[in-house]
Every structure is written in structure tokens, then in C-alpha cells.
PDB file with one MODEL, atoms N, CA, C and O in Angstrom:
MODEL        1
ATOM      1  N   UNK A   1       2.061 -23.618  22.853  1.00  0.00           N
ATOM      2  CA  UNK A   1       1.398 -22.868  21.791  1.00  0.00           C
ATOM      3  C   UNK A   1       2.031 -23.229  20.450  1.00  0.00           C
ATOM      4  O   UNK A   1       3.234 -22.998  20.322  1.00  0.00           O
ATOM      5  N   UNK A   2       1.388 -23.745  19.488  1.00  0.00           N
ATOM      6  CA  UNK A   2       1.659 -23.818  18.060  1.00  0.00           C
ATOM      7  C   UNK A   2       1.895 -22.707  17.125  1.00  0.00           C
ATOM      8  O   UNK A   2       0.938 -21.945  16.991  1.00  0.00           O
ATOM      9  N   UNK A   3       2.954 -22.446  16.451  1.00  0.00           N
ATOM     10  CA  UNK A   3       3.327 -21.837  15.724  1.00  0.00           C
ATOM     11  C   UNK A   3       2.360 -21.567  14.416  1.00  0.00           C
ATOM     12  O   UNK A   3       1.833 -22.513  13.830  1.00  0.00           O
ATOM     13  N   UNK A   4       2.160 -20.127  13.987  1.00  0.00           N
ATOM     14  CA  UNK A   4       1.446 -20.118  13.057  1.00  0.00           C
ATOM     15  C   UNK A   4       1.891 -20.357  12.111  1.00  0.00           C
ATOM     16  O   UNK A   4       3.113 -20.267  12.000  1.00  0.00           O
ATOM     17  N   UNK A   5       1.000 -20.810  10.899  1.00  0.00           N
ATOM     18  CA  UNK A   5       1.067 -21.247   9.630  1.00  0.00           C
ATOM     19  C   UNK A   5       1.723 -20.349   8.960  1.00  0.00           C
ATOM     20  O   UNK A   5       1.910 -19.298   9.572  1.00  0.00           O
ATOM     21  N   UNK A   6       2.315 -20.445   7.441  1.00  0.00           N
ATOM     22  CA  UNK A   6       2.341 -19.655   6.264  1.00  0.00           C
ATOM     23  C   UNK A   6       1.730 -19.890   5.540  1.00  0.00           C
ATOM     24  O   UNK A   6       1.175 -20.984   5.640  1.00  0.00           O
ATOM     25  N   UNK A   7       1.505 -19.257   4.654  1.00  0.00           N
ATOM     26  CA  UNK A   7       0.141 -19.134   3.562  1.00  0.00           C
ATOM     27  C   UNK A   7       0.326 -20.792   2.987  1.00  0.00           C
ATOM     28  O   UNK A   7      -0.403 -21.772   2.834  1.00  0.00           O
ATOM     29  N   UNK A   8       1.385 -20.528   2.836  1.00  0.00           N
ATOM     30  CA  UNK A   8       1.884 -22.148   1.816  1.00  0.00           C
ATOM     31  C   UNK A   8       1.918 -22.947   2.815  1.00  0.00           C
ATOM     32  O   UNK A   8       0.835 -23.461   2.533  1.00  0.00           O
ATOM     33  N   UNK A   9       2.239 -23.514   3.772  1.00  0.00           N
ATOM     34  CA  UNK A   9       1.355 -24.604   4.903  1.00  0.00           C
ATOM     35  C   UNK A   9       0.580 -24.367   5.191  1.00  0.00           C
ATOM     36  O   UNK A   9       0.081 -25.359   5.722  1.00  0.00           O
ATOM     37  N   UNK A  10      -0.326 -23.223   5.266  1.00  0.00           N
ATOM     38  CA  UNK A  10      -2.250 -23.600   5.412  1.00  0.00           C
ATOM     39  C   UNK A  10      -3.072 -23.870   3.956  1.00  0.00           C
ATOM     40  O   UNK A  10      -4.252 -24.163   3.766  1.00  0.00           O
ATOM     41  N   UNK A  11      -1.908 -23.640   2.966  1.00  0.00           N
ATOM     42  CA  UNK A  11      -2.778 -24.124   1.831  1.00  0.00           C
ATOM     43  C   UNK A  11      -2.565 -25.419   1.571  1.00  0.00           C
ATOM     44  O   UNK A  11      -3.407 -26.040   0.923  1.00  0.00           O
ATOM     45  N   UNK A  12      -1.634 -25.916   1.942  1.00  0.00           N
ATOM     46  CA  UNK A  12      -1.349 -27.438   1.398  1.00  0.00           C
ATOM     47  C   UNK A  12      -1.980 -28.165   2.687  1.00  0.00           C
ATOM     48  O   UNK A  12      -2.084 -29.390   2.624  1.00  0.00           O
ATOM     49  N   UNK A  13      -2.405 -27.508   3.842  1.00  0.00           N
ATOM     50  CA  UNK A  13      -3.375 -28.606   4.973  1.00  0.00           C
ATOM     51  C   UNK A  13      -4.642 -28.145   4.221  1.00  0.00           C
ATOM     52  O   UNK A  13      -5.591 -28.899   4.436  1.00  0.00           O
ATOM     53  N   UNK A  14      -4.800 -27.548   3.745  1.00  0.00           N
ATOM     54  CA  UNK A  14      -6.326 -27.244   3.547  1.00  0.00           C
ATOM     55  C   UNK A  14      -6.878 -27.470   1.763  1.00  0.00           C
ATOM     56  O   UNK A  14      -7.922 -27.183   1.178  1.00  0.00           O
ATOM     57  N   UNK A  15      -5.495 -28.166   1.305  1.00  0.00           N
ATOM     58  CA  UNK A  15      -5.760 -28.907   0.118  1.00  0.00           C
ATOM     59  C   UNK A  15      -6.171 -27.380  -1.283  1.00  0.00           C
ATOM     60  O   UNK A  15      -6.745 -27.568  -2.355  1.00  0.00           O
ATOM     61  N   UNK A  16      -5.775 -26.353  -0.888  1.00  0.00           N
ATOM     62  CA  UNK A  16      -5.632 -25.380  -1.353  1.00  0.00           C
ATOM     63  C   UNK A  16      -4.456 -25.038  -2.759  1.00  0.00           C
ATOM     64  O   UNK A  16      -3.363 -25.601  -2.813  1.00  0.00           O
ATOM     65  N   UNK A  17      -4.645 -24.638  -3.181  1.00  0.00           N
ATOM     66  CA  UNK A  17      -3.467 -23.742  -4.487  1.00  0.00           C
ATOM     67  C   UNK A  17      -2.715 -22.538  -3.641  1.00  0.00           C
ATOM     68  O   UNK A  17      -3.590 -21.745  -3.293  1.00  0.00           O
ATOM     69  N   UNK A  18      -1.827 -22.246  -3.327  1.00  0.00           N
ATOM     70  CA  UNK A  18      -1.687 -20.953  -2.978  1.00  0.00           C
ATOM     71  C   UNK A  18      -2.041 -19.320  -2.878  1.00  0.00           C
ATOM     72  O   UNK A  18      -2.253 -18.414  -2.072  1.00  0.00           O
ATOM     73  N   UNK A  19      -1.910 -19.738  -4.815  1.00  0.00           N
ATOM     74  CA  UNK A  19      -3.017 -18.551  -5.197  1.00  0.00           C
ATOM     75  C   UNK A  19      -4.286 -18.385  -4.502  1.00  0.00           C
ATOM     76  O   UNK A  19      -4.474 -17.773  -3.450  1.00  0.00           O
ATOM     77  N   UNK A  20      -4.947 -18.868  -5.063  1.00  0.00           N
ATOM     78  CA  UNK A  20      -6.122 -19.365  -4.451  1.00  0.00           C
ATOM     79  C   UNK A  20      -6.064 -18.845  -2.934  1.00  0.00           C
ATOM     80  O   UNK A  20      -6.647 -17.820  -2.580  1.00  0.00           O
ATOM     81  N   UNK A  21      -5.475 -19.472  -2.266  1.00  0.00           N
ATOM     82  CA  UNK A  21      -5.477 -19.350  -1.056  1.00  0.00           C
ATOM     83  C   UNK A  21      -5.179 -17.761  -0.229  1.00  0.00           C
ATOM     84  O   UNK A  21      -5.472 -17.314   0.880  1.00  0.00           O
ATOM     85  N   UNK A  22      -4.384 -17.186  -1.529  1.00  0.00           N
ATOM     86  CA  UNK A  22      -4.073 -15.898  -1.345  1.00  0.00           C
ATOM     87  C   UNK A  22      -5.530 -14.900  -1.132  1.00  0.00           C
ATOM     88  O   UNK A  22      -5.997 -14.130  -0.293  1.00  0.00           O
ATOM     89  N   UNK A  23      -5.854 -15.421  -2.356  1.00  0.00           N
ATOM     90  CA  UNK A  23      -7.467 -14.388  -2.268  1.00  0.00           C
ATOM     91  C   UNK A  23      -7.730 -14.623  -2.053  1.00  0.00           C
ATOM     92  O   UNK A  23      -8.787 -14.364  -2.629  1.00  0.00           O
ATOM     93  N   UNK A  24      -8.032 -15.507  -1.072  1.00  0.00           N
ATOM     94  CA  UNK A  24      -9.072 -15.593   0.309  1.00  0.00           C
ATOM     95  C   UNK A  24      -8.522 -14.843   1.403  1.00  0.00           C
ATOM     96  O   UNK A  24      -9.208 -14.059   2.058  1.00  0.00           O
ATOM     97  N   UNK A  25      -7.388 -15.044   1.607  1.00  0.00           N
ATOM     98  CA  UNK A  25      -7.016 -13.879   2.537  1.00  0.00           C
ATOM     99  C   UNK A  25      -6.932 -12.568   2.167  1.00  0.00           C
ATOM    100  O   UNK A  25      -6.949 -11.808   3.135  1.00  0.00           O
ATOM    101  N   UNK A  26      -6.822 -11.886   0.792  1.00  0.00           N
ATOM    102  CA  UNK A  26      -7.015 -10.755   0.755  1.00  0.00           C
ATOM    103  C   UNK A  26      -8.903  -9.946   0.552  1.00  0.00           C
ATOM    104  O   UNK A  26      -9.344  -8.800   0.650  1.00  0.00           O
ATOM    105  N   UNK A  27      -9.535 -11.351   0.231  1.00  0.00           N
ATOM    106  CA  UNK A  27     -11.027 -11.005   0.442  1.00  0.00           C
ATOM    107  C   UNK A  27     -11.190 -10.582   1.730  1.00  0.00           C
ATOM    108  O   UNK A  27     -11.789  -9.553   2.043  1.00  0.00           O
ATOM    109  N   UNK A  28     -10.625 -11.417   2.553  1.00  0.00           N
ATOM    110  CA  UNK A  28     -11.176 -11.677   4.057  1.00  0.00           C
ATOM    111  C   UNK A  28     -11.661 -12.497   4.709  1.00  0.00           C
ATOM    112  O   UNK A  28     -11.743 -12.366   5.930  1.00  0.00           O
ATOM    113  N   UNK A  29     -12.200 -13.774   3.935  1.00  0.00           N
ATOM    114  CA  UNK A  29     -12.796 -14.929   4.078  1.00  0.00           C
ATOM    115  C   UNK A  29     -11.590 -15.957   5.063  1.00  0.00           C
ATOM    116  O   UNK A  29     -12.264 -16.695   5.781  1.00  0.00           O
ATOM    117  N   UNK A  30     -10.628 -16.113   5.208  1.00  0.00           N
ATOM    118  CA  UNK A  30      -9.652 -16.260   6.222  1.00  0.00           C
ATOM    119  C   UNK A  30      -8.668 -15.189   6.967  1.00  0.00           C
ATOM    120  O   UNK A  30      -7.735 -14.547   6.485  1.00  0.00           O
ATOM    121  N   UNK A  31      -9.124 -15.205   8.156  1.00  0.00           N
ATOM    122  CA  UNK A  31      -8.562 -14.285   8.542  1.00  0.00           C
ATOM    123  C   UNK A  31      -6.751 -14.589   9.165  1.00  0.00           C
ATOM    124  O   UNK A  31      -6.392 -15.626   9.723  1.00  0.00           O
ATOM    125  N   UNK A  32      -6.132 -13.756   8.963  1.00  0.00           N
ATOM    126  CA  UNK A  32      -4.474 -13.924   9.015  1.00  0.00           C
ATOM    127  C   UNK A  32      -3.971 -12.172   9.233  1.00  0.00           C
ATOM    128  O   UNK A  32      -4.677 -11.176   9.078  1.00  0.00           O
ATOM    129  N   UNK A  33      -2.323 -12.256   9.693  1.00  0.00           N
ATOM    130  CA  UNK A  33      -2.060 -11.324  10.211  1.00  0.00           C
ATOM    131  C   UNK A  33      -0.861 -11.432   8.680  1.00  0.00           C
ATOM    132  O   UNK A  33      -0.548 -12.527   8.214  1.00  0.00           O
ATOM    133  N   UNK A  34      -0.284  -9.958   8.039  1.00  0.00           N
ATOM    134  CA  UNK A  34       0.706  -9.746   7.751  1.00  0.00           C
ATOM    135  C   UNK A  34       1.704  -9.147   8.546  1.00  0.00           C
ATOM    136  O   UNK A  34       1.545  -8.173   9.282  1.00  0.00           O
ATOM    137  N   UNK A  35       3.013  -9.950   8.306  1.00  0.00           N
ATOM    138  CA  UNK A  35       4.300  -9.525   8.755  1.00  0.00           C
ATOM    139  C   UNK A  35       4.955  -9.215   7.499  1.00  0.00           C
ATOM    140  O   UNK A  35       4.945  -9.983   6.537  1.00  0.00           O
ATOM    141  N   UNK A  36       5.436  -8.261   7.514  1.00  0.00           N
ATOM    142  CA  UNK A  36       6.295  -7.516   6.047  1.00  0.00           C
ATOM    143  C   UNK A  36       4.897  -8.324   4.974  1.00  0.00           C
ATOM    144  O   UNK A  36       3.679  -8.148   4.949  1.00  0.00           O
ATOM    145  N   UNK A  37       5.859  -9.256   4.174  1.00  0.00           N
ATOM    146  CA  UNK A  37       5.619  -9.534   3.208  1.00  0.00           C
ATOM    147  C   UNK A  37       4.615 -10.963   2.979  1.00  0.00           C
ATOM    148  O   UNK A  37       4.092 -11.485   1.995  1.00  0.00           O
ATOM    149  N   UNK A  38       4.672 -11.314   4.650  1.00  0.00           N
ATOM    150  CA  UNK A  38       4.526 -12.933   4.700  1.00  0.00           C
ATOM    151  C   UNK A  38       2.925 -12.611   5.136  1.00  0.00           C
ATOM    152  O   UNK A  38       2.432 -11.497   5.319  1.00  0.00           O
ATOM    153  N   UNK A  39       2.302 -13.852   5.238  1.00  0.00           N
ATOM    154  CA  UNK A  39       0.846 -13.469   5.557  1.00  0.00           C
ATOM    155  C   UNK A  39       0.948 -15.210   6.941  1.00  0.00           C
ATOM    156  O   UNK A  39       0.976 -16.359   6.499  1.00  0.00           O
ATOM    157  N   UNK A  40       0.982 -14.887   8.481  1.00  0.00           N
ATOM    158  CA  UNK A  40       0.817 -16.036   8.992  1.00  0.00           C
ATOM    159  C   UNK A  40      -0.328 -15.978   9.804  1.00  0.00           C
ATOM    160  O   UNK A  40      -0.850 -15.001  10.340  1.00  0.00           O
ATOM    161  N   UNK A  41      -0.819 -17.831   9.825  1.00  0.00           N
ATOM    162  CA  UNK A  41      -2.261 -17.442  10.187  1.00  0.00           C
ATOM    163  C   UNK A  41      -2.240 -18.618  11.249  1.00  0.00           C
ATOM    164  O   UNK A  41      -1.470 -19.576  11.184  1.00  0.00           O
ATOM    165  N   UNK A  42      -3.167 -18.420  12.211  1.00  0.00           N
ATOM    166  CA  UNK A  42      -3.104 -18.826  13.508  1.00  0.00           C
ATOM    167  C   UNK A  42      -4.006 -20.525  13.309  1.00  0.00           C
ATOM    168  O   UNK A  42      -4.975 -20.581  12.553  1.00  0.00           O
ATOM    169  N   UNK A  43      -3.547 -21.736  14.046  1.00  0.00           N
ATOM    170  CA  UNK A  43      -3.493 -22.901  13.597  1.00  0.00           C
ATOM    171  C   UNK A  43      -5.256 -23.816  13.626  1.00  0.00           C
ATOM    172  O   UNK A  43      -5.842 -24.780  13.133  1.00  0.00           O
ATOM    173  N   UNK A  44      -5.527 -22.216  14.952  1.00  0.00           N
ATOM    174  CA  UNK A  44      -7.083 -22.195  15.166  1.00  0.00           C
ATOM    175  C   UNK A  44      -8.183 -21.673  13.941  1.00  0.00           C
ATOM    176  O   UNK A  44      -9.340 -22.074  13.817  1.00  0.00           O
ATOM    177  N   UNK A  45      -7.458 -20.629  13.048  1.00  0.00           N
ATOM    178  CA  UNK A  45      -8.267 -20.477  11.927  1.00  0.00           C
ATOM    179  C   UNK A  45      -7.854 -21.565  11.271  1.00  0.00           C
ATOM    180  O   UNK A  45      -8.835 -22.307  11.218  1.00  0.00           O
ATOM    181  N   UNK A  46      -6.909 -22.089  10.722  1.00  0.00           N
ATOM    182  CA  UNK A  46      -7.320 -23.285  10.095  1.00  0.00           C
ATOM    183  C   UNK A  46      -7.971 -24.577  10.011  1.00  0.00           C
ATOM    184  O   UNK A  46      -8.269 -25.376   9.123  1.00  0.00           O
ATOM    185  N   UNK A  47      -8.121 -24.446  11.746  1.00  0.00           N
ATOM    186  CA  UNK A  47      -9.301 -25.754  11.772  1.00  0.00           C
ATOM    187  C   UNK A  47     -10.285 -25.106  11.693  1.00  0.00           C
ATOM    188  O   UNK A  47     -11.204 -25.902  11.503  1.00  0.00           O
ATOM    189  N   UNK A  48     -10.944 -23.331  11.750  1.00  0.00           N
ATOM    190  CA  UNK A  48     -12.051 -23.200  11.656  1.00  0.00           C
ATOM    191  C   UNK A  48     -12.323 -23.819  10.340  1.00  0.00           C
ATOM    192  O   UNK A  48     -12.981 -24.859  10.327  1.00  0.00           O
ATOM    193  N   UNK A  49     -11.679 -23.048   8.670  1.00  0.00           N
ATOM    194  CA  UNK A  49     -11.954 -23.616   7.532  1.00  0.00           C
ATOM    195  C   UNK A  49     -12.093 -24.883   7.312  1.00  0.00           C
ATOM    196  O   UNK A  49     -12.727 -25.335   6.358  1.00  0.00           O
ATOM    197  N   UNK A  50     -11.468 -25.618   8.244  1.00  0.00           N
ATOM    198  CA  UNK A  50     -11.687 -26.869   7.622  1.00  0.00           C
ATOM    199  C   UNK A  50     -12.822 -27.405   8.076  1.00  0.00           C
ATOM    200  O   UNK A  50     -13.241 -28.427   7.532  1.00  0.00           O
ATOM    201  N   UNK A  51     -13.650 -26.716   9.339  1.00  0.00           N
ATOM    202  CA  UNK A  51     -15.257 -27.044   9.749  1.00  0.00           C
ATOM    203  C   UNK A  51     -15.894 -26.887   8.949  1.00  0.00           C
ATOM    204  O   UNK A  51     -16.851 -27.627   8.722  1.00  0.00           O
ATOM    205  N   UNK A  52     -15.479 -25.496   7.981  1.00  0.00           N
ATOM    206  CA  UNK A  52     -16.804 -25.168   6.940  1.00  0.00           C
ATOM    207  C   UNK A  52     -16.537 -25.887   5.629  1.00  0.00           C
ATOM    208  O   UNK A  52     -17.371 -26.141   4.760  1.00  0.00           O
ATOM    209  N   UNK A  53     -15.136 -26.197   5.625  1.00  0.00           N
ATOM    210  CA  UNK A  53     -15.467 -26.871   3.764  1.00  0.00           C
ATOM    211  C   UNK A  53     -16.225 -28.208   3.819  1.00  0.00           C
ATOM    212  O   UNK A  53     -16.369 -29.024   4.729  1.00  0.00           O
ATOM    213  N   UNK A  54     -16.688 -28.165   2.480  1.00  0.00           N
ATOM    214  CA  UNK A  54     -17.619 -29.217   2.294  1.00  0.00           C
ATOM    215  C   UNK A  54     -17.024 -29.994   0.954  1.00  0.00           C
ATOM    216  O   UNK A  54     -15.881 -29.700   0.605  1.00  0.00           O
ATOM    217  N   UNK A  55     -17.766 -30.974   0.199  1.00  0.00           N
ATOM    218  CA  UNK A  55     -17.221 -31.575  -0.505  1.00  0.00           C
ATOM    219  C   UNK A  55     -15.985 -30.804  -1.363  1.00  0.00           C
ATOM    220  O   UNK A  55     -16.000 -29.619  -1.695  1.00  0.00           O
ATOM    221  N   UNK A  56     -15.106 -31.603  -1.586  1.00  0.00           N
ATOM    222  CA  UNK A  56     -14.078 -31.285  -2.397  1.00  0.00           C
ATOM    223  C   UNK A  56     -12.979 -30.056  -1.638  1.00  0.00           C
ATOM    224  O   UNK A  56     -12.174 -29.376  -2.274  1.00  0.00           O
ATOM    225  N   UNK A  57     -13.121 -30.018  -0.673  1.00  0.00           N
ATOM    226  CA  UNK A  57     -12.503 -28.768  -0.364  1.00  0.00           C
ATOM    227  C   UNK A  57     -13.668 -27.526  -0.085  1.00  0.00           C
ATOM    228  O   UNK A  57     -13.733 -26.890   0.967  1.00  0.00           O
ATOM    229  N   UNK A  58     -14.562 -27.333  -1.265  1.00  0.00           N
ATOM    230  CA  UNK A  58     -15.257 -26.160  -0.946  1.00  0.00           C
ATOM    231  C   UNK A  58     -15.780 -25.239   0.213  1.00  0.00           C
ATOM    232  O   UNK A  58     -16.452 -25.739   1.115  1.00  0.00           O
ATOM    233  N   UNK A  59     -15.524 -24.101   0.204  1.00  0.00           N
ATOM    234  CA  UNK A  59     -16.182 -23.410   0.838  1.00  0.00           C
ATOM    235  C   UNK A  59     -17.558 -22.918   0.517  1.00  0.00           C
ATOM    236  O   UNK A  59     -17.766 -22.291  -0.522  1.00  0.00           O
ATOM    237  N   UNK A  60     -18.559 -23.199   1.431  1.00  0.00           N
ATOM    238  CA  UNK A  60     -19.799 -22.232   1.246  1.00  0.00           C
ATOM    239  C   UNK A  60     -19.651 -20.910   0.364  1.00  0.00           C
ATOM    240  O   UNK A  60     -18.574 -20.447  -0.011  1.00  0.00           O
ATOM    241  N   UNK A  61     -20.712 -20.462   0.138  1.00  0.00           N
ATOM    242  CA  UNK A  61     -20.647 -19.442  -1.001  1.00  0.00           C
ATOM    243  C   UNK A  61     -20.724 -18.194   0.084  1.00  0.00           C
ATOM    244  O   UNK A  61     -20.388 -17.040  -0.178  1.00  0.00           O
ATOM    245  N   UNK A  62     -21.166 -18.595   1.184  1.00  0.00           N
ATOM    246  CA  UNK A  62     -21.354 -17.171   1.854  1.00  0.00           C
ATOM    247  C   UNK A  62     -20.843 -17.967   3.257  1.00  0.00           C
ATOM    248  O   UNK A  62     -21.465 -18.454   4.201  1.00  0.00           O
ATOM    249  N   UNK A  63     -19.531 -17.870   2.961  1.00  0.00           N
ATOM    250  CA  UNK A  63     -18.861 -18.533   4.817  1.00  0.00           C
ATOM    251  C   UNK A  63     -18.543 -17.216   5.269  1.00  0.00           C
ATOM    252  O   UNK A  63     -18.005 -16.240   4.745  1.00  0.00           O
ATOM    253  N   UNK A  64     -19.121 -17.514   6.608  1.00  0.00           N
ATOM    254  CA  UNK A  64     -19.202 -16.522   7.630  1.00  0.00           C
ATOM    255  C   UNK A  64     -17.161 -16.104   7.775  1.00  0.00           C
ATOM    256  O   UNK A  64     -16.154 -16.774   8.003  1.00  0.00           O
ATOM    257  N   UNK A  65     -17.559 -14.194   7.390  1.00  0.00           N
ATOM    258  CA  UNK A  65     -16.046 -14.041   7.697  1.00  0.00           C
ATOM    259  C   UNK A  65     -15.854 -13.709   9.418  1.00  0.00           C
ATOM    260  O   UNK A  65     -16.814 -13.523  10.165  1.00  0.00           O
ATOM    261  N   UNK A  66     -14.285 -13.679   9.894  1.00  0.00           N
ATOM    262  CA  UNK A  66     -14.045 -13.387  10.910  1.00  0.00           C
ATOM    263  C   UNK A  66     -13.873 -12.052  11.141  1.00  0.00           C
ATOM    264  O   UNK A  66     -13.214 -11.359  10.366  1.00  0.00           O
ATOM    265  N   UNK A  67     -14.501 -11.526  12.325  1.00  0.00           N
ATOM    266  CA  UNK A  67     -14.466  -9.959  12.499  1.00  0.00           C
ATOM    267  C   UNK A  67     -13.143  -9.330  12.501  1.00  0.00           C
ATOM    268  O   UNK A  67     -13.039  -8.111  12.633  1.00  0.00           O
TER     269      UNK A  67
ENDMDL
END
């Protein structure tokens, strides 16, 4: 089993800003677990995002969130 990500290694695989990457997890649009302070996210959501981005990185305007 692979160790989950931190915000800052799923943003730099996913060609992300941190920031950025932050509010998506606090929208909801990636889903991730907080521990204290840290936000780690499982190695399977990050290949989901990377199914849906499209040119440049982008995400769809309406990507399906995870329940």
C-alpha cells in the first residue's frame, strides 16, 4: 500500500500551486482526509484528478466531486 500524499506532493504531481491546491480541497473538489493540521490524500484520488484534467492542467468547470 502507498503512502498518502501531502498537499504539497499532490500539488507538485498534479502540476498545481499549493494554494491553489488548497481550495480545492477545502471546496471539496478533491477529496482528502485532515490530520491536525496536515491535509493527506490517498494516491488513488490523485490519479482520479489527473483523469479529469484537461489541457493545461485544468479541471472541468463542473468535475464531479467525491461523496
Amino acid at each position: 500500500m502507498e503512502r498518502p500524499f501531502t498537499a504539497q506532493e499532490a500539488a507538485d504531481e498534479l502540476g498545481y500551486r499549493v494554494v491553489y491546491f488548497r481550495e480545492l480541497l477545502r471546496k471539496g473538489t478533491i477529496r482528502a482526509e485532515r490530520f491536525n493540521q496536515a491535509w493527506m490524500i490517498e494516491p488513488s484520488e490523485v490519479e482520479r484528478v489527473k483523469a479529469l484534467q484537461g489541457p493545461g492542467g485544468r479541471l472541468p468547470k463542473r468535475a464531479p466531486k467525491q461523496a
